[in-house]
matplotlib code that plots the C-alpha trace (Angstrom):
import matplotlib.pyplot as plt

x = [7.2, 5.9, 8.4, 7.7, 7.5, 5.3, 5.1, 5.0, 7.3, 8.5, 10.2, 13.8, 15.0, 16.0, 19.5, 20.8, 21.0, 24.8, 25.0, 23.3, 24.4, 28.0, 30.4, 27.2, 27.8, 24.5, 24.0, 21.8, 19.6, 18.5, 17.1, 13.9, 12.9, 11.7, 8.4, 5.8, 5.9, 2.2, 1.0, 0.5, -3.4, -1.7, -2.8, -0.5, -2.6, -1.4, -3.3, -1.9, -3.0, -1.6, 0.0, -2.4, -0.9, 0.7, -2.0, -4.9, -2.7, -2.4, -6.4, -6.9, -4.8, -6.4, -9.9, -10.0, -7.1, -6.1, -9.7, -10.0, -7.4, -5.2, -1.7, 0.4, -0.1, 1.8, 2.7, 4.1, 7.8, 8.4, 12.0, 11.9, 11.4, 11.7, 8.6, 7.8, 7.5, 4.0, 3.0, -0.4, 2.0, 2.0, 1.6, 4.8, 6.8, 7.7, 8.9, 11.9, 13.6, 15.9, 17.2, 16.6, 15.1, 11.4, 9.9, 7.8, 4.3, 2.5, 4.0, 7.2, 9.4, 7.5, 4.5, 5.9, 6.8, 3.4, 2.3, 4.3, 3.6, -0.1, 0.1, 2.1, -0.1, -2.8, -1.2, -0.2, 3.0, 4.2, 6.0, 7.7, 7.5, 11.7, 13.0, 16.2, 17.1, 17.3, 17.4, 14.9, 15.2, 19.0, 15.9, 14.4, 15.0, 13.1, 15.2, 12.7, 11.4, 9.0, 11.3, 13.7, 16.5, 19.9, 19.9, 20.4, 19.5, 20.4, 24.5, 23.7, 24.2, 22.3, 24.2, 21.2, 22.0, 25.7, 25.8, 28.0, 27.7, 30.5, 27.6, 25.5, 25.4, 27.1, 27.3, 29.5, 28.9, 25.2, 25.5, 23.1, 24.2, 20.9, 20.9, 17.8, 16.8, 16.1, 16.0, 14.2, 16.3, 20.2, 21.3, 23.3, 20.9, 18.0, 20.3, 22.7, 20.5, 18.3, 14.5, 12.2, 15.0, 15.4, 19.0, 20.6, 22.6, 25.6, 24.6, 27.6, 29.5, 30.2, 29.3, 26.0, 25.2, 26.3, 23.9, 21.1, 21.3, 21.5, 18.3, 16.4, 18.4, 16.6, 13.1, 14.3, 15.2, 11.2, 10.0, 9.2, 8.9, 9.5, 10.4, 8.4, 11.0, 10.5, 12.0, 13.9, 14.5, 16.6, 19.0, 21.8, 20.8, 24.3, 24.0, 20.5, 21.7, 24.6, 22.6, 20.2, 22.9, 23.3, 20.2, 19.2, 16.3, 13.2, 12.7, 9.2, 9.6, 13.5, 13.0, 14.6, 12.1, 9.8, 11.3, 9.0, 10.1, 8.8, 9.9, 7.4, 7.5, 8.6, 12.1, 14.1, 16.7, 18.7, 15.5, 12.7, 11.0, 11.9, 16.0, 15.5, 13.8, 17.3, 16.4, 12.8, 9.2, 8.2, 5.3, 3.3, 2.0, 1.1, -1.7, -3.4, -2.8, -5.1, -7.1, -8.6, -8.4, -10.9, -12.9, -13.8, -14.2, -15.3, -14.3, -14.5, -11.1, -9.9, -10.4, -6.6, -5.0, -1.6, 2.0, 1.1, -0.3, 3.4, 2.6, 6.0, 5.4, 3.2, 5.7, 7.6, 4.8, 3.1, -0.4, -2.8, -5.6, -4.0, -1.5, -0.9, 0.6, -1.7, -4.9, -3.8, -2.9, -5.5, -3.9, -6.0, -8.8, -9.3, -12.2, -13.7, -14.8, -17.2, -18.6, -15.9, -13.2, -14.5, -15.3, -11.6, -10.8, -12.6, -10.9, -7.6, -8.1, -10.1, -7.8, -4.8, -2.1, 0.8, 0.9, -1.9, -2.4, -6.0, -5.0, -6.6, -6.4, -8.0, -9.6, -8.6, -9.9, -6.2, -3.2, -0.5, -3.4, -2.2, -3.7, -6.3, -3.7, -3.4, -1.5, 1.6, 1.1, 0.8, -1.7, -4.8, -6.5, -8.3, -11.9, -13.5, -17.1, -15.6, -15.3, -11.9, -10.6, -10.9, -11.7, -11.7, -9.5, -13.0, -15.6, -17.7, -17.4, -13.5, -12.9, -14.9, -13.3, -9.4, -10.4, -12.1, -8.6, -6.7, -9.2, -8.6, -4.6, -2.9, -6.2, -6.5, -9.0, -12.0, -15.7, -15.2, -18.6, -18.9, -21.5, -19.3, -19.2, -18.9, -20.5, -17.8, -17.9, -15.4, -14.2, -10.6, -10.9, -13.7, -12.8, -14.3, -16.9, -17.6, -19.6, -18.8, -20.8, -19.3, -22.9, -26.2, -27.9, -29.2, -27.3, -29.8, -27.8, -27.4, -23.8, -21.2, -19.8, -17.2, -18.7, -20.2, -23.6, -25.0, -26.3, -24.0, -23.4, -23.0, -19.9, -20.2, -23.5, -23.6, -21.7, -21.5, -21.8, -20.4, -24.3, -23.7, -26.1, -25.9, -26.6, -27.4, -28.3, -27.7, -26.9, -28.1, -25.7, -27.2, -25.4, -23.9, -22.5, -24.7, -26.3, -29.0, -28.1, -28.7, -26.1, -27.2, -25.1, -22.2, -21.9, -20.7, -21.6, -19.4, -19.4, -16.7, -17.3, -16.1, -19.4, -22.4, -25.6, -26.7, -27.1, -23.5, -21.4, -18.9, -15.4, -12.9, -9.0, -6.4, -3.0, 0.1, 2.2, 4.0, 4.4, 5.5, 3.3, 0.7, 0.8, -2.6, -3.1, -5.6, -7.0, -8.1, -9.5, -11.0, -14.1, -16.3, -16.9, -13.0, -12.9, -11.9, -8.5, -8.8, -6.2, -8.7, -11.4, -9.4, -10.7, -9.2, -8.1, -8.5, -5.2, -6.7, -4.8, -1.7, 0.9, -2.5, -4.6, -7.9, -11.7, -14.8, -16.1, -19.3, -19.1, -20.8, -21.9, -19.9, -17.9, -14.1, -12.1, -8.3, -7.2, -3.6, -3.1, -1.6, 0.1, -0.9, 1.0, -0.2, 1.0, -1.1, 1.6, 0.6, 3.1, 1.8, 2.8, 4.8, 4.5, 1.8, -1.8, -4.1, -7.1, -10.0, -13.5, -16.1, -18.5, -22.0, -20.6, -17.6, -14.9, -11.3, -8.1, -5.3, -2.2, 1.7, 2.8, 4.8, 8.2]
y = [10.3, 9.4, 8.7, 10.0, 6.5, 3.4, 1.3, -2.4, -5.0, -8.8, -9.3, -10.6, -13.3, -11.3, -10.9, -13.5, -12.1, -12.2, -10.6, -7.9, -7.8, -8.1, -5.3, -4.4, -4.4, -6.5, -8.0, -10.9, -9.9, -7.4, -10.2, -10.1, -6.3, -7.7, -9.4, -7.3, -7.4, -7.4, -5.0, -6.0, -7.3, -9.3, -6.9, -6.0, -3.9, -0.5, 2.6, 5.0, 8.2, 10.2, 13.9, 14.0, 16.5, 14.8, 15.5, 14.5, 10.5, 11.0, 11.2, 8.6, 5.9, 6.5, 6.7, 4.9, 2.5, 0.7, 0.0, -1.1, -3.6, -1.6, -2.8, 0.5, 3.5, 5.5, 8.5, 11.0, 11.9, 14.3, 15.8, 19.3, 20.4, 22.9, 25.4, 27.7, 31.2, 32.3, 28.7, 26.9, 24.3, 21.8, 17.9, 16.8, 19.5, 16.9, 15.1, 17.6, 17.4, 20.0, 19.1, 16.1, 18.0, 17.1, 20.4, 20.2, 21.1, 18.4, 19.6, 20.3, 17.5, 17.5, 17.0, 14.1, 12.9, 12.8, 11.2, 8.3, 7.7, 8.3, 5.4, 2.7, 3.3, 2.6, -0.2, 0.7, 0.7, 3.8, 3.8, 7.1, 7.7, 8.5, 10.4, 9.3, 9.4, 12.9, 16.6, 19.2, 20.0, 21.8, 23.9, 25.7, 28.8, 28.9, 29.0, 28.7, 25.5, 24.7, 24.2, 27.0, 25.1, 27.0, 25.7, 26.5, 24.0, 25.7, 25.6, 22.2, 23.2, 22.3, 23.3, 22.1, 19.0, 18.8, 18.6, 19.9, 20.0, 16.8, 14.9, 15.0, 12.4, 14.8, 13.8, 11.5, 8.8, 9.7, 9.4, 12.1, 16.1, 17.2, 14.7, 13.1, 9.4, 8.0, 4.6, 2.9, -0.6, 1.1, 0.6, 3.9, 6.0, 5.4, 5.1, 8.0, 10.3, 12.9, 11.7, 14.4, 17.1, 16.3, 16.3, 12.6, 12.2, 10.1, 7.4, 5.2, 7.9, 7.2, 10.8, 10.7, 7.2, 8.4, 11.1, 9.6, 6.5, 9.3, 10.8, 7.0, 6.0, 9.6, 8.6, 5.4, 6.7, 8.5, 4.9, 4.6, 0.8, 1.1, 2.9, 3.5, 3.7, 6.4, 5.7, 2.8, 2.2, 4.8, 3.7, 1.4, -2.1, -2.3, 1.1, 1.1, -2.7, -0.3, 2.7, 0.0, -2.2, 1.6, 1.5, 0.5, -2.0, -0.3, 0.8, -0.2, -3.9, -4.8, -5.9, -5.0, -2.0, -3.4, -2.2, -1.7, 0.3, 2.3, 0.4, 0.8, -2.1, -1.6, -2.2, -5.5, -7.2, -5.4, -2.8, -5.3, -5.1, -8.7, -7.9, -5.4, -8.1, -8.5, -5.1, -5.3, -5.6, -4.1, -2.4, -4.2, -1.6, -4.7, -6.3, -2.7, -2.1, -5.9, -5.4, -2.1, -4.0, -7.0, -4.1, -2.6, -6.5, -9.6, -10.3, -14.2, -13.9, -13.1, -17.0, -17.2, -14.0, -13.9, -14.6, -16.7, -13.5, -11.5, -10.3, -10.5, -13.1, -12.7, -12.6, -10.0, -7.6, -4.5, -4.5, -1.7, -0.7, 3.0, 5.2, 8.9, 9.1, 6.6, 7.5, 10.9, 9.4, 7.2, 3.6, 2.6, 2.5, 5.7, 7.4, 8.5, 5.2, 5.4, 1.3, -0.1, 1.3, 0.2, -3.3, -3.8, -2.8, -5.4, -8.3, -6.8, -7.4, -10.6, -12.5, -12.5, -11.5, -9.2, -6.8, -4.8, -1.4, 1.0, 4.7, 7.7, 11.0, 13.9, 15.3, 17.0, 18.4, 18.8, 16.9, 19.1, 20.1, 21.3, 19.3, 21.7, 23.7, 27.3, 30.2, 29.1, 25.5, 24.0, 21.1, 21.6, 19.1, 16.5, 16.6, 13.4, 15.2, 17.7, 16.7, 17.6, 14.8, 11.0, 9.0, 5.6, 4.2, 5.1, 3.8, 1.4, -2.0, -1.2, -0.4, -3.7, -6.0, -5.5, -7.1, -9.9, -9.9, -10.3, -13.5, -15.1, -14.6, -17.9, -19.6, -20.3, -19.2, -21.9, -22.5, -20.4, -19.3, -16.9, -16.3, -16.2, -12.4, -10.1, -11.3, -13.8, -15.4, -17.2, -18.3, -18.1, -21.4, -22.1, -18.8, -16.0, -15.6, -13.0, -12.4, -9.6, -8.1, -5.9, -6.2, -4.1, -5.8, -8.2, -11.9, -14.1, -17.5, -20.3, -20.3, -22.9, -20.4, -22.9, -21.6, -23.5, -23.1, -19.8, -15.9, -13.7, -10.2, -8.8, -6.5, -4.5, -3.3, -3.3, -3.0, -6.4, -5.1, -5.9, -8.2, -10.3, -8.1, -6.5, -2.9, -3.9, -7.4, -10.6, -13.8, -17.3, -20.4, -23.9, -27.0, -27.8, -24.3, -23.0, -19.3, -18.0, -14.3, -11.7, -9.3, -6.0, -4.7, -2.2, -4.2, -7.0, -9.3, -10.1, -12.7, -14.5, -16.5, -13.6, -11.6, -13.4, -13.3, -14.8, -14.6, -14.3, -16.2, -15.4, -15.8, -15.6, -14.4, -14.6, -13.3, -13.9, -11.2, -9.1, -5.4, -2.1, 0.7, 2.6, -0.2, -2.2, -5.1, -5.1, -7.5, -6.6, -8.6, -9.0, -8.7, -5.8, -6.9, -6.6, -3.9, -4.7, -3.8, -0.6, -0.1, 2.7, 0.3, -2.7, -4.4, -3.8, -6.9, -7.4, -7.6, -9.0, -12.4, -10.5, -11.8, -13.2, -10.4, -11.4, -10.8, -11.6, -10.5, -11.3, -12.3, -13.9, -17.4, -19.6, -17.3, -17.2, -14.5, -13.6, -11.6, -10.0, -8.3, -5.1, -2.9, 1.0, 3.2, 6.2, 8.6, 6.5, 4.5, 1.1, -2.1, -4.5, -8.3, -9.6, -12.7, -13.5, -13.4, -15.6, -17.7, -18.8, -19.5, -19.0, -21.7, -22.4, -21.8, -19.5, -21.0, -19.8, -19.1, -18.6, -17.0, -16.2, -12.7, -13.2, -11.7]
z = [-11.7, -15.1, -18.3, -21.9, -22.8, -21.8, -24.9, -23.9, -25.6, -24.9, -21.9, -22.6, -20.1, -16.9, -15.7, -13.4, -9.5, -9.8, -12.5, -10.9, -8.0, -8.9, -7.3, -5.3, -1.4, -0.3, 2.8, 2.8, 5.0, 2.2, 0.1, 2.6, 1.6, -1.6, 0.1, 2.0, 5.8, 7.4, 9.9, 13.4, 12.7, 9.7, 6.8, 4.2, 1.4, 1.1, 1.2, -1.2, 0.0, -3.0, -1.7, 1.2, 3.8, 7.0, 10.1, 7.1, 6.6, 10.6, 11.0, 8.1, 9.7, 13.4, 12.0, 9.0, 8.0, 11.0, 12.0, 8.7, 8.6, 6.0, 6.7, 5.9, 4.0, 1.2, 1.8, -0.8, -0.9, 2.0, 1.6, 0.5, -3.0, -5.7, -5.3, -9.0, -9.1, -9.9, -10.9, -10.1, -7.9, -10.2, -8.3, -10.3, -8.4, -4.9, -7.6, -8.2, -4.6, -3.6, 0.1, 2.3, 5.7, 5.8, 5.2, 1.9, 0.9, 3.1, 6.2, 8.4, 10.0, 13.5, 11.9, 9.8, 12.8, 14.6, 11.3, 11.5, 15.5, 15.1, 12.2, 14.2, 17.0, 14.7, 13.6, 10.0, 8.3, 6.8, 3.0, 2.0, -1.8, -2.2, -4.6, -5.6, -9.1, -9.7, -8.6, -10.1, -13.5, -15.1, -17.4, -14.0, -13.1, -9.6, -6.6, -4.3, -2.3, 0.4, 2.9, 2.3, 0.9, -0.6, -4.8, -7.7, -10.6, -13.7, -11.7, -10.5, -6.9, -3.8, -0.9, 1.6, 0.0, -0.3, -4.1, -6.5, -10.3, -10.2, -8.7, -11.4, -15.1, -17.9, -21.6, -21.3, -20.1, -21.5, -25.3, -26.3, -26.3, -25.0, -22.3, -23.1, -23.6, -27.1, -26.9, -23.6, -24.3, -23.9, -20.6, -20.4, -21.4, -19.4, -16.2, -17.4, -19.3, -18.1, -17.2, -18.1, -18.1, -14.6, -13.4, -12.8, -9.7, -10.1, -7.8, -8.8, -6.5, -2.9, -1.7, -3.4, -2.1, 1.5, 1.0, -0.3, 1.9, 4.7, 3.8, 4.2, 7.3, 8.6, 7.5, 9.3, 12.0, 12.5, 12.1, 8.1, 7.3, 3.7, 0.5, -3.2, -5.2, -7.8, -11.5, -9.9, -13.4, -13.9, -11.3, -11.8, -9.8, -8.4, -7.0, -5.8, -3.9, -2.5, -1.2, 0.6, 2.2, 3.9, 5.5, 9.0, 9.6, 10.6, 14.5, 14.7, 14.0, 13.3, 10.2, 6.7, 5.4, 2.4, -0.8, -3.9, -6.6, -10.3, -12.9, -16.0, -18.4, -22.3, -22.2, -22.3, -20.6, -17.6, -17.8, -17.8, -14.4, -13.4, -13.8, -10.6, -8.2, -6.4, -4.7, -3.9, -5.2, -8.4, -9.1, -11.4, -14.3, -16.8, -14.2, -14.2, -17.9, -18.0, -15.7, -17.6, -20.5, -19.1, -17.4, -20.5, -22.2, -20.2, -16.8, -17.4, -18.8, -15.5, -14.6, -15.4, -14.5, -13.1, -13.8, -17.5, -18.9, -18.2, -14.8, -12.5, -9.9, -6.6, -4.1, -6.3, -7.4, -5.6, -7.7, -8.3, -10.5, -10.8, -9.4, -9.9, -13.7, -15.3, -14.6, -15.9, -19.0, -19.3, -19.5, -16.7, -15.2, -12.6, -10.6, -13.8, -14.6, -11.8, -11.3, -13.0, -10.9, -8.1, -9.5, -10.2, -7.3, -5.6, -7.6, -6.9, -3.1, -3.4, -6.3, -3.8, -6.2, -5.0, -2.2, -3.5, -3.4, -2.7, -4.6, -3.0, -5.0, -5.6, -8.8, -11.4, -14.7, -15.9, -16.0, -13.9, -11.4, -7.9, -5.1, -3.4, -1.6, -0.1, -2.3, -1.4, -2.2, 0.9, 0.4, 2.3, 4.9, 3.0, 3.1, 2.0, 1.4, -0.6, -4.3, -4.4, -2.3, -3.8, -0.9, -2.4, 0.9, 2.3, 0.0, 2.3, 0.0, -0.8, 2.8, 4.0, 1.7, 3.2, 6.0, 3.7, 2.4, 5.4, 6.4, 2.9, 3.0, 2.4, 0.8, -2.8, -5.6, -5.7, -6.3, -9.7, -11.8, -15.0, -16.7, -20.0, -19.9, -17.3, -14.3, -11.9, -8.6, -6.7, -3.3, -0.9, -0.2, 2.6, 3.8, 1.8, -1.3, -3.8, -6.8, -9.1, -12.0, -14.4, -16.5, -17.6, -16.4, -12.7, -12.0, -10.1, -9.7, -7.2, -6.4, -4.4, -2.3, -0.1, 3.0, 6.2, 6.3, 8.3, 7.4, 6.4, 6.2, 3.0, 3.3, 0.1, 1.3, 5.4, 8.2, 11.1, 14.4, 17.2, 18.6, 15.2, 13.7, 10.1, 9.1, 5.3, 3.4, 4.8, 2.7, 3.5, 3.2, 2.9, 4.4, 1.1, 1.1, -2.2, -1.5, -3.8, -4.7, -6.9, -8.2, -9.3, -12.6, -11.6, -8.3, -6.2, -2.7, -0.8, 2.3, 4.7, 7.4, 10.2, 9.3, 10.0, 11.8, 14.8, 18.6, 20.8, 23.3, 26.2, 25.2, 27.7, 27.0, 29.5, 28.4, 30.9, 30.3, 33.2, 32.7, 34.2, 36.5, 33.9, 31.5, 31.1, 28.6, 25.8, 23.1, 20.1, 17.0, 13.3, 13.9, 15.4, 19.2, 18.9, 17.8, 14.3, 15.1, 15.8, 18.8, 20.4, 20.4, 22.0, 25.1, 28.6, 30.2, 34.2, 35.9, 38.7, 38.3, 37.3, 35.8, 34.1, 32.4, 31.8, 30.6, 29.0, 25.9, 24.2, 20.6, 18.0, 17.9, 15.3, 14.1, 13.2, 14.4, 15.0, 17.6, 19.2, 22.2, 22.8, 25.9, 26.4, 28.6, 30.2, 27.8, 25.2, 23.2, 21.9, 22.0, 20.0, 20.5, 17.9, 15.5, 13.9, 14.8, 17.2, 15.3, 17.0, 16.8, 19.3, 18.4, 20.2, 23.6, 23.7, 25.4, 27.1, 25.4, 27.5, 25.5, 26.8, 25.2, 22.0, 22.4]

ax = plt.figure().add_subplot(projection="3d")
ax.plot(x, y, z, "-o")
ax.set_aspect("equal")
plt.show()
């Protein structure tokens, strides 16, 4: 949700974690939500699909964002919430939650359901947006929601949700009549005041902490691996720490659900965003606030960027270029910034800084603008070829460079070139290259890319297929690893070592693994002959050495690749292995790999 203010001030030296967490009932094993847990191919950049209806994200992540290595996707808050009369179904209005069933204007509860299943079996993590600060706004008069909830907010009652007007932040404890927030550095009032007129639950109470650690443990309970936390900020850290130790790890992997949460940078002290790090991630406005800043200067600068220009630390820091509220207000870069959008959005997924994030909108002409939606508000399928819809999840170079990202994971920044301006190149180690130019005009330059010698696909530009073949540009690496390559202004190249060119080889995976009648054993892999993790594209295994499953496939000669295998039932469900993935390369000849099923 966005806040009246966003100034930017000095951070103050953070809170110690105990005195954070003191009085706060935390288990331990909480401590892990605050890093991002990959996805079953490895990938952890999220897709923010921003208020996209539930069979749309369904579609996305079967067609687009598992075969593109995405590791989860956002999704926007889906309890049920406050619908105006006569309005144009303002975007901000899921923002104002009413009940906690999962009836809202992107869809009902079974069709949040088949969301979430058609994701996992995908392979992509799903993150609910969660609303938990607040109620709608005391200054409504609509009683009427999506879901057909029983509330009133000008009485402060929500029967649907169980509230009372003795839930609720009254003045006192907030120190203003009017319940608003004057100054963004006093504790009380930005956790006890009214945020944007909308009514502040009093989350220091047991029954509201029951309640709202009742309404995650649901979205739990369909499989949701993780929370957005909106106006985190707003939320005492003792209490947040208590409605979390409430919640049950996550039924599709076991683990502790990946907690990032809204807390906008300008205050000090117990509100700066590194004193809430005890409960989770943050979500790092300051790097997109710099990054449109270098955008719109020279990209050189960049040479240094991360936690020495005030940026929260990696392991601590969802990233983007842009969310929801600030490219409406402009203090980012956004979609109407056409080249330079994009551009940024490039870095963010090639520097390897934070759990970073790929927003997907729509467009909009006016700041409250309704999703495209039907008369009653109910958002609309998303249709990518549209105009109204903001694909950028889809755009071919974005798309192509998560999985660029997944390969360079771990590897640090190398081989770096500028040009003094705005044209940059770097590697991930010996594991990845790009070149980016923010320019007017062409780069022609000789680079040190880090990469063995061979031809490459250019990702920005083409496609590899699955015959080690490219649908678009190819790039030539000498034996000292230096590529000659021009640039073109407004764009980038982009090359790692699991796209190039070249004739193929026989590799041969056995996995031993014993199963149950209708089950059958896939594998399934980075790079396009396997299936580029795309679950329906995975390659049946023979079972005719059972328990050994076994098979063929013909791939690319000298190339890297990492693979996992994967069980499908005869209704269609998909068990992935666990741990973490296989890493090979198939050389001049192929070879075997023979594998034991990671429990």
């Amino acid at each position: 949700m966005s806040l009246l203010r966003r100034d930017r001030t000095s951070r103050a030296a953070a809170f110690t974690a105990a005195t954070l967490m003191a009085g706060a009932l935390l288990p331990l094993t909480l401590q892990g939500a605050a890093h991002a847990a990959t996805a079953p191919d490895g990938g952890d950049v999220i897709a923010n699909l921003f208020e996209w209806n539930w069979p749309s994200v369904a579609n996305e992540c079967t067609t687009v964002l598992g075969p593109k290595g995405y590791g989860a996707v956002q999704v926007a808050p889906p309890e049920d919430s406050i619908r105006l009369a006569g309005s144009t179904h303002a975007w901000w209005d899921v923002y104002q939650p009413v009940a906690y069933d999962l009836n809202s204007r992107m869809g009902t509860e079974a069709q949040f359901a088949q969301m979430v299943t058609a994701c996992h079996n995908a392979g992509v993590k799903v993150y609910a947006d969660a609303v938990l600060n607040h109620t709608a706004g005391a200054n409504q008069t609509s009683t009427d929601s999506y879901g057909g909830a029983s509330f009133n907010p000008a009485t402060f009652s929500y029967g649907s949700a169980g509230y009372t007007s003795s839930d609720f932040h009254f003045s006192p404890p907030c120190p203003n009549a009017d319940m608003s927030i004057s100054d963004w550095n006093n504790v009380t009032q930005v956790q006890d005041c009214d945020l944007s007129s909308l009514s502040d639950l009093a989350t220091e109470r047991d029954d509201v902490r029951a309640e709202l650690a009742g309404y995650l443990n649901k979205l739990v309970g369909y499989g949701v691996d993780g929370f957005r936390m909106d106006a985190a900020k707003h939320i005492a850290q003792a209490d947040m720490a208590n409605i979390l130790g409430r919640v049950n790890n996550t039924s599709w992997t076991g683990s502790r659900p990946y907690v990032y949460q809204e807390v906008i940078p300008g205050s000090s002290g117990q509100l700066a965003p590194a004193a809430f790090e005890g409960n989770g991630s943050v979500i790092e406005f300051t790097y997109a606030y710099d990054l449109k800043s270098q955008f719109e200067g020279s990209i050189a600068n960049l040479k240094t960027f991360g936690q020495s220009w005030g940026i929260e630390p990696s392991a601590e820091s969802s990233v983007m270029v842009a969310n929801h509220d600030t490219e409406r207000s402009g203090q980012t870069l956004s979609y109407k910034d056409g080249s330079k959008y994009t551009l940024a959005t490039l870095f963010e997924l090639a520097w390897g800084y934070g759990t970073p994030q790929v927003y997907s909108g729509f467009d909009f002409s006016t700041s409250d603008q309704s999703p495209p939606a039907d008369q009653n508000g109910y958002v609309t399928a998303t249709d990518c070829s549209s105009g109204a819809w903001i694909c950028t999840d889809r755009n071919q170079g974005i798309a192509a460079m998560v999985a660029w990202h997944n390969a360079a994971q771990g590897k640090p920044v190398a081989n770096w070139w500028d040009n003094g301006g705005n044209a940059i190149a770097f590697s991930r180690g010996n594991a990845a290259w790009i070149s980016i130019n923010n320019g007017t005009s062409a780069v022609t330059q000789t680079f040190t890319t880090g990469l063995p010698a061979g031809t490459y696909c250019d990702i920005i530009h083409g496609t590899p297929s699955a015959g080690g073949g490219c649908s678009g540009p190819t790039v030539a690496v000498n034996a000292t690893g230096q590529a000659t390559v021009t640039v073109n202004a407004g764009d980038a190249v982009a090359l790692y070592p699991t796209a190039p060119v070249g004739g193929t080889v026989g590799e041969t995976f056995n996995e031993t693994r014993t199963t149950s009648w209708g089950q059958n054993v896939y594998v399934v892999g980075s790079i396009p002959a396997l299936g580029s993790w795309n679950p329906s594209a995975a390659i049946p295994l023979s079972s005719a050495n059972y328990p050994v499953w076994g098979g063929t496939v013909s791939l690319p000669a000298n190339t890297a690749f990492q693979y996992k295998y994967l069980i499908k039932d005869s209704s269609g469900n998909v068990t992935w292995e666990n741990g973490g993935n296989h890493s090979a390369g198939s050389g001049t000849s192929g070879g075997t790999l023979n594998d034991t099923w990671q429990q």
